[in-house]
C-alpha positions, 0 to 999 in steps of 0.5 A, a space after each residue: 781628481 773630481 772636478 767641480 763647479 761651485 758658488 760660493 754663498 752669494 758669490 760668482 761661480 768658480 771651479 773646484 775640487 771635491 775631496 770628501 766633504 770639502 771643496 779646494 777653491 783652485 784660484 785660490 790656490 794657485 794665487 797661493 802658488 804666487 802665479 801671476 796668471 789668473 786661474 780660469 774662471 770656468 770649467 769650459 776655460 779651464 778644458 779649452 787649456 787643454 793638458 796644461 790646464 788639468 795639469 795645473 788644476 791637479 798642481 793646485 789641489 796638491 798645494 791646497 792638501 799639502 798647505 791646508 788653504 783655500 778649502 770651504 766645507 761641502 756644506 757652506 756651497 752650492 754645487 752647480 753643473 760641473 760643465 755649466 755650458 758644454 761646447 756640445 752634447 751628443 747622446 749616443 744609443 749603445 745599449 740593446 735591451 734600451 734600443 729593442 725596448 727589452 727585446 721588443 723591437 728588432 733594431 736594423 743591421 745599421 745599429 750593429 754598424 754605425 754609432 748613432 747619435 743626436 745633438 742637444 740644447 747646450 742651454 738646458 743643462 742643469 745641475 745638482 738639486 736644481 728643480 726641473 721644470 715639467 713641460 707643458 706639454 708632456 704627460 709622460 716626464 721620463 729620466 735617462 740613466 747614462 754616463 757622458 764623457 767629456 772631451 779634453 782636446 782639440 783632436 781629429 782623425 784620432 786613432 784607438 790608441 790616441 783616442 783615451 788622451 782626448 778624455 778629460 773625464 766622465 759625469 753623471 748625466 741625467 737625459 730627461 725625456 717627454 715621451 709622449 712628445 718624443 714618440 710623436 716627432 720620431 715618427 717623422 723620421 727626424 728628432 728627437 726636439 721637444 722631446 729632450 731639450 728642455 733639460 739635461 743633468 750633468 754632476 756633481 763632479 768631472 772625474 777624471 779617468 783615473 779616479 773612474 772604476 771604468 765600465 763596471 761602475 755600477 749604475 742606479 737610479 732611485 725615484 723617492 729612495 726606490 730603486 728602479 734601475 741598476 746595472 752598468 756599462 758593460 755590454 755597451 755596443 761600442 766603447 767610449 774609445 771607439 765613438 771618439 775614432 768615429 767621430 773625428 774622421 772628418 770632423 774636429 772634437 773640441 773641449 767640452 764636447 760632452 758624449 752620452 753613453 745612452 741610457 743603460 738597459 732597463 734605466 728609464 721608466 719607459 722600459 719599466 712603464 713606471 713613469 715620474 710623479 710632479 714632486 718626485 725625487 729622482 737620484 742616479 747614482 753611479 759609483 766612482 762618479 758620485 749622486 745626482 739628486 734633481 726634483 721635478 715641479 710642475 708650475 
């Protein structure tokens, strides 16, 4: 099933589901179902429903395909961010030819060791084709290759074999970066800030894990229809299973939570130095997951 935020025309925004070239409105379709509860209004509500709230999403997209209602053409939308406003961002760094910058720098023991990660702006996040804003104060804009998973329940102290129970599915996730901005705060030994939370892009839908090709899923980015990077998750250091284990030892994960797989080897500029352009087009693609298309503009 692939989730997705979408407006209508001038309408409010609304949950859905994409199948091919058309959108299921999934209120819609559970009014046809002659519910007398409303349908969530927002992706966040519908994941904080938890098990009950995907499997009635998935009761209603069956109706919409078995009785032909509540469908709106791809064309006739506008897809937003499919987790609008995540309950929190955590983006990992589980890929070594990205962390060594190719095998430039020598990572500590630690990193073998301890997954580590850093929390972004939960206010920043963007979607499918929205324009991204060229900070001021950068003059190196850089994209990020990664997949984030999102937490589907409540959950602490889970174990490896409950953890794949906590996933509600997987999103494309673009982790803009300036980087001369960010290599400046990381030398203070905290970070990164500016660095990183003036945009984050998730899209253009939620898949859930049983529609997702797993690690394998090939990966690429492309600047003006140029490919610059491609590959995959395979070698990540830790698995997206292990990183909920770790996580919920002493803390409770929440619906919405959103988990970076961190950038893939040789998926961003920096590792290429090939760095974005003010007008440039920059789409990653990711099989299974679908294409996240943003523009960046400098004001």
């Amino acid at each position: 099933m692939r989730l997705v935020t979408y407006r209508p025309g001038d309408g409010p925004a609304r949950v859905g589901a994409l199948v091919d070239d058309r959108v299921a409105d999934l209120a819609a379709a559970h009014a046809a179902l002659g519910a007398e509860d409303a349908f969530p209004a927002d992706m966040l509500t519908l994941l904080r429903a938890e098990a009950e709230g995907m499997e009635g999403a998935r009761r209603c997209l069956e109706h919409a395909l078995a009785a032909g209602v509540a469908w709106t053409a791809l064309a006739d939308v506008t897809l937003l961010s499919p987790l609008p406003r995540p309950n929190s961002i955590r983006d990992f760094m589980l890929h070594e030819e990205h962390a060594s910058g190719g095998g430039k720098r020598q990572l500590p023991p630690e990193w073998y060791e301890i997954p580590a990660y850093w929390k972004g702006n939960c206010d920043a996040v963007f979607g499918p084709d929205d324009p991204i804003r060229w900070p001021r104060y950068t003059e190196l804009l850089d994209y990020e290759l990664e997949i984030g998973l999102v937490i589907g329940r409540r959950a602490r102290e889970v174990t490896l074999e409950e953890a794949p129970s906590c996933i509600a599915g997987y999103t494309i996730f673009n982790d803009w970066s300036a980087r001369d901005i960010q290599r400046r705060e990381m030398k203070i030994g905290l970070g990164p800030g500016l660095g990183k939370d003036f945009a984050f892009s998730f899209g253009p839908a939620l898949v859930t894990p049983d529609d997702f090709p797993g690690m394998s899923a090939r990966m690429t980015a492309r600047i003006n229809g140029e490919v610059w990077s491609d590959g995959s998750l395979e070698g990540m250091h830790m698995s997206f299973e292990e990183l909920i284990v770790h996580l919920s030892q002493e803390q409770e994960l929440h619906p919405g939570d959103v988990l970076g797989s961190g950038t893939i080897g040789g998926g961003c500029g920096a590792e290429l130095d090939r760095w974005l352009q003010p007008g440039d087009v920059v789409e990653l693609e990711v099989e299974g997951l679908g294409v996240l298309r943003n523009v960046v503009h400098r004001p």
